[in-house]
N, C-alpha and C positions, 0 to 999 in steps of 0.2 A: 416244189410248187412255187420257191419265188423266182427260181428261174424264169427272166422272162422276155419272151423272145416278139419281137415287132411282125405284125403279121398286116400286112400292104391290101386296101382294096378299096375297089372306090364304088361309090352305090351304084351308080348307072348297072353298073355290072347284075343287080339285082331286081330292077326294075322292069327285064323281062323273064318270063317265066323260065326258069331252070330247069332241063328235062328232068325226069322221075322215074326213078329207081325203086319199084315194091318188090319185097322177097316177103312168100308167105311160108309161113315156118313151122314146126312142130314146137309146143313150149318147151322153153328150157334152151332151144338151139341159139337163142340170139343173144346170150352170154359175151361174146366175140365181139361183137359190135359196138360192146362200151368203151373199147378203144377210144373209139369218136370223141367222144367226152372229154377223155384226159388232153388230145392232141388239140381238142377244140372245136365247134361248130358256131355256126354263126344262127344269128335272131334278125332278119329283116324284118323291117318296116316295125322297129321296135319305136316305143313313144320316148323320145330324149329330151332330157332338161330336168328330169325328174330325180327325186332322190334314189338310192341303192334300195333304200328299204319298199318305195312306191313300184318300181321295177319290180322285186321279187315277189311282192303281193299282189299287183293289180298284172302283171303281164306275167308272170311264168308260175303264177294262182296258189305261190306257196302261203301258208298259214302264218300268223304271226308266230303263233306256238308253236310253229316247224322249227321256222326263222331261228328262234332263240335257243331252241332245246337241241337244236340237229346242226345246227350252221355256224361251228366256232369260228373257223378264219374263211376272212373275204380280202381279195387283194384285188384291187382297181388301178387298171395301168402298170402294174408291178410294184403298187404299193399297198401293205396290211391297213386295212379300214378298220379305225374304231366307232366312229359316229355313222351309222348307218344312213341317218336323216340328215346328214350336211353332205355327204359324198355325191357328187351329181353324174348323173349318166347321159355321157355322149355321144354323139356320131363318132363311132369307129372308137368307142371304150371297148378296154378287156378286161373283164369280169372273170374270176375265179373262187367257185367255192369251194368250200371240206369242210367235212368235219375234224374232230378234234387230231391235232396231228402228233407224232407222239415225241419225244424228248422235251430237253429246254428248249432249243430252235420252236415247236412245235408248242410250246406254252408261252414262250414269247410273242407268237406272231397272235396267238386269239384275239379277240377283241377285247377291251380292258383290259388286257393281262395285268399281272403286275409286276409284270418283269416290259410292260411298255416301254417306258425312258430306257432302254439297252439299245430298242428302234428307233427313238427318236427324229434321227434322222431321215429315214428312210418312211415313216409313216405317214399316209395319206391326208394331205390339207386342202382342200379346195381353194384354187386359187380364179378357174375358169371365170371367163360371162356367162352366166344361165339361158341358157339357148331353148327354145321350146320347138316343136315339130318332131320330123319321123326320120331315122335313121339307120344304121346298123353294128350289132355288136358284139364282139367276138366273145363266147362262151366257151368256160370252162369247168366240168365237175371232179370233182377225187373224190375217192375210198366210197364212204356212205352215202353222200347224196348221192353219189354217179350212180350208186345201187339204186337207191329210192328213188331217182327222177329220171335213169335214164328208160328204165322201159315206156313209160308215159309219154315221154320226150319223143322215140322213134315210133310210138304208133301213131303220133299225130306229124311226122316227118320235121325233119335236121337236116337244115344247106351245112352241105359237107364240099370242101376241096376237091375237084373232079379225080385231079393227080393221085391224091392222099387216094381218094375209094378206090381208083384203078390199080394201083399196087397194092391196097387191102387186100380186094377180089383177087388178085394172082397169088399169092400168098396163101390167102382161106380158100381154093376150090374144093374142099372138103364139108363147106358150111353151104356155099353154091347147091352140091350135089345132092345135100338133104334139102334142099328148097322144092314145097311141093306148086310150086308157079312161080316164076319171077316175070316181074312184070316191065315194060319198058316204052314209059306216056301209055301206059294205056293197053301198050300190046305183046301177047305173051314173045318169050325170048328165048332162045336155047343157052346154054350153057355156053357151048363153045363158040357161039355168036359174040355173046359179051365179052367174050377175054381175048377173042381175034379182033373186035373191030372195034374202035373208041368213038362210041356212041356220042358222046360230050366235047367232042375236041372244040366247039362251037365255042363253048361254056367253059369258065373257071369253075364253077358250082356246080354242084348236083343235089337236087331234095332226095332224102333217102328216107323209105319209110318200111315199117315190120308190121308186117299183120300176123297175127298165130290160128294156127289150124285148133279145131275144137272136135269134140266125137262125133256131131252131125254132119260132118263136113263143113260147116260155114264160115267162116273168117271172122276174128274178132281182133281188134285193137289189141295190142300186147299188153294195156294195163288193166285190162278186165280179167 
């Protein structure tokens, strides 16, 4: 997780709509898809200038009590955050959470630790101008949250890397084929349509969303 790697992009890019990719799925089938998370998705038109902690609660509606009880290490820019309320969030920030990670590396890097001064160096200080407006910012979950937030996350849809989902889908046509409609802006798609023809070549991004089939037939959001 501290690996970390510059990921290039610039808003404009996001400013028009990104076509749309729904796969509706039987529960349970969209396991696979948390991939996304670990590799990264992005947040447009997220609110920047705001603290790490104002982020997590007012825009991706986590709980304070989540925050503190579930979300040991936070790395901003590729640096471990101990001040949650000093760290600032900006256009084209990358954010990384997990929970607790496991050895010394893994108890070093928490917040507070007290193995902190080992990182000193490398530890997150604000140094920025506090910018305020709308921007974008690259997201990443491990281990537990990626559990707890990514279903929630894909039924409300994740701009994903067009590239990254088209080598995904080539790889998974196994998850494809259990898909009972895939959808594509709006209109149904065959299988072998998607994996012959690149839908997105237009587009760096793609919103990528998971609906789950329920016993009535109806479609519900994968965190219901």
């Amino acid at each position: 997780m501290s690996n970390y790697e510059t990921v290039h992009f610039d808003q404009s890019e996001f400013r028009n709509n990104p076509p749309h990719l729904v796969l509706v799925l039987d529960k349970g089938q969209a396991s696979a898809l948390l991939c996304f998370f670990q590799s990264g998705f992005f947040v447009a038109g997220a609110k920047v200038g705001c603290s790490v902690s104002a982020f997590l609660i007012r825009q991706l509606g986590l709980s304070p009590e989540y925050i503190r009880d579930h979300i040991s290490t936070i790395f901003l820019d590729g640096k471990p955050v101990d001040d949650l309320d000093s760290a600032i969030i900006k256009h084209g920030s990358r954010l990384a959470l997990s929970s607790a990670l496991p050895g010394l590396v893994g108890a070093t890097m928490r917040q507070g630790s007290v193995f902190a001064s080992f990182r000193n160096s490398i530890t997150y200080r604000e140094s920025a101008i506090r910018a305020d407006g709308e921007g974008v910012i690259h997201l990443k979950l491990f281990n537990l949250v990626m559990e707890d937030l990514g279903p929630s996350l894909l039924a409300k849809g994740i701009l994903v890397n067009s590239s990254e989902l088209k080598y995904f889908l080539h790889e998974h046509d196994d998850l494809l084929k259990g898909c009972k409609k895939i959808l594509f802006n709006n209109e149904p798609v065959e299988i072998g349509a998607l994996l012959s023809n690149d839908f997105y070549k237009e587009s760096q991004f793609v919103q990528l969303s998971v609906e789950m089939t329920v016993q009535d037939g109806m479609k519900r959001g994968i965190s219901e």
